[in-house]
C-alpha positions as CSV (number, residue, x, y, z in Angstrom):
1,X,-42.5,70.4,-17.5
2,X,-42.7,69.3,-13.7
3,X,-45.6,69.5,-12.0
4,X,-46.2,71.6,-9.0
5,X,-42.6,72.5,-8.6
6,X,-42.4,72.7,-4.7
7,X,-43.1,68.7,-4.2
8,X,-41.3,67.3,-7.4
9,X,-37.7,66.0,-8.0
10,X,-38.2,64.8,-11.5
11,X,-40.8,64.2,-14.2
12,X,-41.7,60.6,-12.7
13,X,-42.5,61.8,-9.4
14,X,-44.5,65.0,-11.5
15,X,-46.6,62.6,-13.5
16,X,-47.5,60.6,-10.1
17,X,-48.6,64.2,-8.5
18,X,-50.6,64.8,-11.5
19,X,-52.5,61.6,-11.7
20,X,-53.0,61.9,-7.9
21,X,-54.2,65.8,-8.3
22,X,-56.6,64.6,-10.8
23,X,-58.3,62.0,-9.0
24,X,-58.4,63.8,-5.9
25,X,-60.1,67.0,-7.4
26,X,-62.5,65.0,-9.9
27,X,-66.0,64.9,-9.0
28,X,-67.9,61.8,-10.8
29,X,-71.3,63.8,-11.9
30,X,-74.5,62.5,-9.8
31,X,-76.3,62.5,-13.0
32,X,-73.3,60.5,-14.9
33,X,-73.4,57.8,-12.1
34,X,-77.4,57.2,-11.6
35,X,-77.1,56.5,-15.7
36,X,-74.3,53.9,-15.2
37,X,-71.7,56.0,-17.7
38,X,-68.3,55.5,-16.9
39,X,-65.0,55.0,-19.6
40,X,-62.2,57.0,-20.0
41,X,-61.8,60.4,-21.5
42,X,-58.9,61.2,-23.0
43,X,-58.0,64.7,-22.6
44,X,-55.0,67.2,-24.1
45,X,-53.7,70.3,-23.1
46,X,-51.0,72.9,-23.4
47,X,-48.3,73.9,-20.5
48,X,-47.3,77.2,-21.7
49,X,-44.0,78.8,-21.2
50,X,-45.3,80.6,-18.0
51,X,-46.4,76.9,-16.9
52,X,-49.9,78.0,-16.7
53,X,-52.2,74.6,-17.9
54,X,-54.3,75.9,-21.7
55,X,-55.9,74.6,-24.6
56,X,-57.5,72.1,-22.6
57,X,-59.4,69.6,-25.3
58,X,-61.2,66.5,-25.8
59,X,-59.1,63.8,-27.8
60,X,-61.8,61.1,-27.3
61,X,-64.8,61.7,-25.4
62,X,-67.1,59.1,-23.0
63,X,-70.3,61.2,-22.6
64,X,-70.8,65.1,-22.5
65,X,-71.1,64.5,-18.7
66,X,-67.7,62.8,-18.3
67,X,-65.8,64.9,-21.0
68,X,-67.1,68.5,-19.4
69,X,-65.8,66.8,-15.6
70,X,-62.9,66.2,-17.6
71,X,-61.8,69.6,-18.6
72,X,-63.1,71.1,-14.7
73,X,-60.6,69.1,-13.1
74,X,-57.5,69.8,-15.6
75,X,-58.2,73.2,-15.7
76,X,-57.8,73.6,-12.7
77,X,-54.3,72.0,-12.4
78,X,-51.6,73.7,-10.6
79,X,-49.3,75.8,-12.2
80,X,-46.4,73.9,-13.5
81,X,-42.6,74.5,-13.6
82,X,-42.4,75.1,-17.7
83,X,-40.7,72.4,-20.0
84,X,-37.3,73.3,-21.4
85,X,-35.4,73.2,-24.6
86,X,-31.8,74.2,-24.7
87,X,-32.5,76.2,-21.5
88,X,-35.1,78.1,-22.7
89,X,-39.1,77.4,-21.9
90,X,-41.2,75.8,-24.6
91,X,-44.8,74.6,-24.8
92,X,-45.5,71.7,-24.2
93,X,-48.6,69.4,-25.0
94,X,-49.8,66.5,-22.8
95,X,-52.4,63.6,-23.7
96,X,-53.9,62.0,-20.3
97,X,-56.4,59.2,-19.6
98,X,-58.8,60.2,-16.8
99,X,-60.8,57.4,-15.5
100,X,-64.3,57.2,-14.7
101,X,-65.3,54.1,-13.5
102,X,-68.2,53.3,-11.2
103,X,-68.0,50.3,-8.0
C-alpha cells in the first residue's frame, strides 16, 4: 500500500510520508517525559483492502505511557491507497519503530 495517495509516487516516498505523519502527530506524554521514559515501541497494524489503518498492536512495548501514544498516533493515520496482489486489494500488515526519545 501507498500512503496518502494524493502526495505519493511510490512506496519509498509513502514510507518517508509515514514516518514524517508520525512524528508530526505524536505527542510525547507530559507524564512519560517528567519520568525520564523514552525507547522505542514497536508497533503493527493492518491496511485493509479499503486502505483504512486496523488491528493496530503492540509488538514490543517501552512503557504503558509510550505504547498507548503509540497506537493514538497510528490510529489516526490517513487512509492509504490499498496494497495489491495480481490487481486485486489484499491486507496488508506493517511493523514500525516509533521513537521516543527525550533531549
Amino acid at each position: 500500500p501507498i500512503f496518502m495517495p494524493e502526495k505519493c509516487n511510490d512506496h519509498k516516498e509513502g514510507q518517508i510520508l509515514m514516518q514524517k505523519y508520525i512524528v508530526g502527530n505524536m505527542i510525547y506524554p507530559e507524564s512519560a517525559r517528567e519520568n525520564g521514559i523514552q525507547g522505542k515501541v514497536y508497533i503493527s497494524f493492518t491496511v485493509n483492502m479499503n486502505g483504512f489503518v486496523t488491528n493496530v498492536e503492540i509488538e514490543r512495548g517501552v512503557n504503558i505511557i509510550l505504547d498507548r501514544e503509540a497506537i493514538r498516533v497510528v490510529k489516526s493515520l490517513p487512509r492509504f491507497k490499498p496494497g495489491k496482489q495480481k490487481g486485486k486489494p489484499v491486507n496488508v500488515v506493517y511493523t514500525v519503530p516509533i521513537n521516543f526519545k527525550l533531549g
